[in-house]
N, C-alpha and C positions, 0 to 999 in steps of 0.2 A: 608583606611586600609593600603594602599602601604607606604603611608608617617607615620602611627604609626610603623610599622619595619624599617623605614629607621633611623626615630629618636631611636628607640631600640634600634638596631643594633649600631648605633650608641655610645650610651651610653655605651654599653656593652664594646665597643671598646678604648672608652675614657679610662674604669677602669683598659682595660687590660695595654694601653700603658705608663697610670701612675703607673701602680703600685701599685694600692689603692688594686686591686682583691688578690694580691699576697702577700705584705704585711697583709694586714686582715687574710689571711689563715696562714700564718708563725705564726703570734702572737696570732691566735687560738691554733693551733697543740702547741706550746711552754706550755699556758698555761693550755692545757688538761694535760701533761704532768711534770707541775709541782705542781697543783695545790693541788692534793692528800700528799702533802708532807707538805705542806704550813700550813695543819690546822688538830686539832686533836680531835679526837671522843671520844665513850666510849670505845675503846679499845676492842671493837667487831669487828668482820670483815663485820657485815651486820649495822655497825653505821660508820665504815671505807666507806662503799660502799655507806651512804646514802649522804654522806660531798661530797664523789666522785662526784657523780652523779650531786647532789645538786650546789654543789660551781664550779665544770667545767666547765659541760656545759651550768651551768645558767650566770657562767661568761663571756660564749663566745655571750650568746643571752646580755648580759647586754652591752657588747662590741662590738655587733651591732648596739643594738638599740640607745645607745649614738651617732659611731659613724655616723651612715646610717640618722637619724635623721640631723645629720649637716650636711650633705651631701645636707639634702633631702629640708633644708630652703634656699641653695644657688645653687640646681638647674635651677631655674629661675631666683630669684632676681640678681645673679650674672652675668647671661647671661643679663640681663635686662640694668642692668647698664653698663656693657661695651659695649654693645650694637650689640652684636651676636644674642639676640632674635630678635629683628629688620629684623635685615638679614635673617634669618630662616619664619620670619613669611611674609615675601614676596613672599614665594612660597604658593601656595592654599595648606594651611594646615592649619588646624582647632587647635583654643585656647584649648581646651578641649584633642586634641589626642597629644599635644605638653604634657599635663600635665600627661595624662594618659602613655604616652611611656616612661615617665622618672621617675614614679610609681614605672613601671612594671620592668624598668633595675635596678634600686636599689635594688627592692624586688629580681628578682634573680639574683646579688652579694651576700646579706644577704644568700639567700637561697643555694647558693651554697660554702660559707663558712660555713654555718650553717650542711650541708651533711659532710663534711669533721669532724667536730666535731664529730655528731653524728655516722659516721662512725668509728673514733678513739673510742668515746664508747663503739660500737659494738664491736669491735677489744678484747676488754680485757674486756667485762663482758662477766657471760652468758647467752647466747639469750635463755635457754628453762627453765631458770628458771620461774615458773609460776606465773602470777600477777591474781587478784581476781577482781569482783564485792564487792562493801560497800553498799549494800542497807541499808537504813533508815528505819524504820518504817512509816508505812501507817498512817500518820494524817492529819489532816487540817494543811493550809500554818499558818508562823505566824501571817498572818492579821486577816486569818478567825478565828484565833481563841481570838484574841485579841478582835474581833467583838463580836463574843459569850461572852466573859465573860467581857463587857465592863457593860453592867448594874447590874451585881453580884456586880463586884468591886466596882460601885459607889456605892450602897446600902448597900455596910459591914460597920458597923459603926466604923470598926478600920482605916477604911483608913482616912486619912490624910483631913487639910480641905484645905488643898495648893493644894492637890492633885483634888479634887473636884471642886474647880474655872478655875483647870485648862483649856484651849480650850479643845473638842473632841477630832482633832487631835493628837495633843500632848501626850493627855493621849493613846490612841491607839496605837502609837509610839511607847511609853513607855512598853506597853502591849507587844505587839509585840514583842519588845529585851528582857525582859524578858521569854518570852515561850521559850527560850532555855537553860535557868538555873531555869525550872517547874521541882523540886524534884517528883517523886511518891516514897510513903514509901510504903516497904512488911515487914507486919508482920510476927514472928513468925510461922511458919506453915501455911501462906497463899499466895496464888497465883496469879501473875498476867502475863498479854501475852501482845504479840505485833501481829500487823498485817503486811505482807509484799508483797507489789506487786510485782508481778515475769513480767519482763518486755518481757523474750523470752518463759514465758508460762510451764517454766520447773523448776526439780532442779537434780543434779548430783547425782546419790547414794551415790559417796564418795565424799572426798573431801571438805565437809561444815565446817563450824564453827561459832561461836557466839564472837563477840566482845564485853564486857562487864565492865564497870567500878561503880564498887559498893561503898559507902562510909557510913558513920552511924550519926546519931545526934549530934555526939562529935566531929566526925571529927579525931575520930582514929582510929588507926588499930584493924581489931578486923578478928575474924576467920569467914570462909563464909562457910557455909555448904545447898547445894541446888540440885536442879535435873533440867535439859532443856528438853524440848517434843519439836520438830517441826514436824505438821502437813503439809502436804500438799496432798491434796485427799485421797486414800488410804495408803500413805506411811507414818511411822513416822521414826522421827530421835534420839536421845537422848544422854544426856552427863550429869554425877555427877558433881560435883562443888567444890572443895577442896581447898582455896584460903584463900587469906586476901584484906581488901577494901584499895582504895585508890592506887589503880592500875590498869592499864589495862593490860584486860587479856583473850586471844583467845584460847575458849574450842571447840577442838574437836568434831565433834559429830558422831555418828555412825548409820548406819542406819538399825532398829531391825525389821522394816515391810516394805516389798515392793509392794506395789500396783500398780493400774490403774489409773492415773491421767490425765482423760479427762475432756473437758465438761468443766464448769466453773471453779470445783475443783484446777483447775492446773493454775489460775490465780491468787492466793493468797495463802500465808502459814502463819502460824499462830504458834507462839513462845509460850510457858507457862514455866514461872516458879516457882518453889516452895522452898521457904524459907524452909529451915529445920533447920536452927542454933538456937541460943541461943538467938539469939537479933534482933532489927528491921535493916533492911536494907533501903538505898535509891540511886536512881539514878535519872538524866535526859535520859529522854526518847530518846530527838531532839540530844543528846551528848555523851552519854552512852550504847547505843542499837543498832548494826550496826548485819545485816547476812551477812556472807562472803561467796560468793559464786566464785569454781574457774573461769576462763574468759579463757585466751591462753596466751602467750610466751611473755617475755621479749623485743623479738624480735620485733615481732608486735604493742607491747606497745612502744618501744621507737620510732617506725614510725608513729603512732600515735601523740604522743607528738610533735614527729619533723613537722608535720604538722600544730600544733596547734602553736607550736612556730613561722614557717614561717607565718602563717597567720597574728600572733599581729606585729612581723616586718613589714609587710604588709598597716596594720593601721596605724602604728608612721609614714612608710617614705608618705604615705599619705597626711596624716595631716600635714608634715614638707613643702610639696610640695607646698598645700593650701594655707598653710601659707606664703611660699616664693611668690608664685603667686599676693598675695595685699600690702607685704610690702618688704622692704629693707633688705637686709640676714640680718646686726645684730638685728635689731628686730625684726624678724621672730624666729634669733638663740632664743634671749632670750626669746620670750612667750613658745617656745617649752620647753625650760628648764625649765621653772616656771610651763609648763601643766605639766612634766613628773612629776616633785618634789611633786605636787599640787597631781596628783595619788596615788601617793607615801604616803604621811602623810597623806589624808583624810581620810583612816579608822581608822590610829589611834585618829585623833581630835575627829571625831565621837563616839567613842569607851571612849574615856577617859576625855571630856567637863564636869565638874560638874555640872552644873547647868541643872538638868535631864527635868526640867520643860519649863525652855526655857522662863523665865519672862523675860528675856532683849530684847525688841526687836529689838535693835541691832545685837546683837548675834545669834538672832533669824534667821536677813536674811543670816546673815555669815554661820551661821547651812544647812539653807536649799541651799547656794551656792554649800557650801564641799557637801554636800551631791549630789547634782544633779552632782558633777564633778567623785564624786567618784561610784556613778550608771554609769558614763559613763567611766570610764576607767578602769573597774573591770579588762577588761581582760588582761589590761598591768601594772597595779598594783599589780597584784598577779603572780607569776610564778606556776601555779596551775599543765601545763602537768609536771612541772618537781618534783615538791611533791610529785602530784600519783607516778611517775614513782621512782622516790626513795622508796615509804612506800610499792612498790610491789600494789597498786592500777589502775586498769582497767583507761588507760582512753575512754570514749565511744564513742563509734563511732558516737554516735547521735551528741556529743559535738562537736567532730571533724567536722559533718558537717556544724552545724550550724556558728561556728567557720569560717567555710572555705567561706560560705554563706555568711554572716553578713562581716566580720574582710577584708577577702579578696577579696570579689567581688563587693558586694553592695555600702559599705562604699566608699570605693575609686573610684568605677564611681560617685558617688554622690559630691563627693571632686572634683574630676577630672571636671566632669562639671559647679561647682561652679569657679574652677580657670579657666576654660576659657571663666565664665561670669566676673570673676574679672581682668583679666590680658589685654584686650585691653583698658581699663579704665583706669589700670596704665600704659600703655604702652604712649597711649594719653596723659597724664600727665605731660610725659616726655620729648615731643618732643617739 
């Protein structure tokens, strides 16, 4: 333990007396400060605020993770080669705390320019402006439901006979990305509800709302005319509906009964709506049905995110570390460039591939590569705390831990003890 803070400390020390720690914070704070200037919104002050938020401080996590990532391929390989690891590892210090102590200094560099940012945010927004919960509706995941309606679909005689030869898999796949553009149409004067699990067991008297995106057969605008009921135990909530489809649109709801909401009751609330207009409506359920419930402060929410963020910095200089540990910096720099990139585009391959069936099976293995890269680099592929944190969305605390579990603990002792099963082997190599 003595020789992982001495390497630390170490490290930390390098950053300060290069310059790396100081420079990184100046051309943060430069670009929180120019960046709102750089690019332009809808000319709202809360699409002004979401570019802010969005493009600054995601510019300063992007300006980590590039640079903390080179950093983090030629912490070893570099010492390796001119032959300062040598030196270092002649004292009783362990291949593993050598990789793990220069982990953890990277990660708080990152983290400690990343405070400075996030700090400059706090600085000029406001912390009490209130962010919300997005609950979903309560249904089956898209496998499980893909699963249920996998022998309907084969046995409709309109389905495809390409579609029918296809493997199982494939077809279920397919099922699957589809359940999230499943229209349900409401007729005329007729009604349908959602279910929603309440995850702390409650709901606000005030404060609710329904997020809701309607559309019609045609696909044009047309006038919406309906009523919302939310139930939950004894309380209900409700709001009229006066709108046009093919917009999203957050109704108010008020609450006309206040009850006792124990006992099971207070574990589910339940949405109805009723068409009253002139024509049929439709939405997606999994895309169009959200309850908003409020959550707490600005404040809290962007500390949140800042954690979720240090955490994925956390994973890249990791991974860059790993990677420096069995090869040479420039080919460590470049897999890390080609993983981050590879992050990067594999939802859209995934997302926009023509060939939905997957008869080449070439394509096929390349399909399920992107895919297996892009299940694994979700969390650095998407800048997700800083979304929510711009759209006024919760981000949760469950996330954050798991986040903090997974991204910054687990992972990288797992890394950390594979490069000190890889690094006396290239060390031996060398000599």
């Amino acid at each position: 333990m003595n020789s992982f803070w001495r390497i630390f400390s170490l490290e930390l020390k390098s950053a300060v007396r290069s310059k790396s720690l100081l420079m990184l914070t100046l051309v943060s704070v430069a670009w929180m400060i120019v960046a709102p200037f750089l690019f332009t919104g809808d000319g709202t002050p809360d699409g002004a605020r979401t570019l802010a938020i969005h493009y600054s401080l995601g510019g300063v996590a992007a300006l980590l993770s590039v640079t903390l990532l080179a950093s983090a391929t030629g912490a070893i390989a570099a010492e390796r080669s001119s032959g300062r690891l040598q030196m270092t590892l002649v004292r009783p210090v362990r291949y593993a705390a050598v990789a793990l102590a220069r982990m953890s200094a990277l990660a708080a560099v990152g983290a400690a320019v990343l405070a400075v940012a996030a700090a400059f945010e706090a600085a000029r927004a406001d912390l009490s402006r209130p962010c919300r919960h997005v609950l979903p509706p309560a249904m089956p995941s898209p496998r499980e439901e893909a699963a249920m309606m996998y022998d309907v679909f084969m046995s409709d005689p309109s389905t495809p006979e390409a579609v029918r030869k296809a493997k199982k898999p494939v077809v279920l796949r397919l099922l699957a990305q589809r359940s999230f553009d499943r229209y349900d149409t409401v007729s005329t004067n007729a009604v349908i509800s959602w279910s929603f699990k309440l995850s702390d067991g409650s709901l606000p008297g005030e404060g609710l709302s329904v997020r809701l995106r309607f559309t019609n057969a045609y696909d044009v605008r047309d006038n919406v005319r309906g009523s919302l009921r939310l139930v939950c135990g004894d309380s209900v909530w409700s709001a009229a509906i006066t709108n046009i489809t093919q917009a999203v649109v957050d109704i108010p709801l008020k609450q006309v009964k206040c009850g006792d909401m124990s006992g099971e009751a207070k574990s589910a609330a339940e949405l109805v709506f009723r068409n009253e207009g002139s024509s049929s409506l439709m939405l997606r359920p999994r895309r169009d049905v959200n309850l908003l419930v409020p959550a707490d402060e600005f404040g809290r929410n962007l500390l949140r995110a800042y954690v979720e963020l240090v955490a994925i910095l956390t994973l890249l200089i990791a991974f860059g570390v790993f990677l420096g540990a069995g090869l040479g910096r420039p080919v460590a720099l470049f897999t890390a460039i080609v993983a981050l990139a590879v992050s990067e585009m594999s939802p859209s391959v995934i997302e926009q591939y023509p060939d939905e069936l997957e008869t080449d099976r070439l394509d096929s293995i390349g399909l399920f590569i992107t895919r297996a890269a892009a299940e694994a680099t979700h969390p650095i592929s998407s800048l997700e705390p800083l979304a929510r944190l711009s759209d006024d969305v919760c981000v949760e605390r469950r996330e954050v831990v798991r986040t903090v579990v997974v991204d910054m603990a687990i992972v990288p002792l797992l890394l950390a003890l594979l490069s000190g099963f890889v690094m006396p082997r290239k060390v031996d190599s060398q000599v």
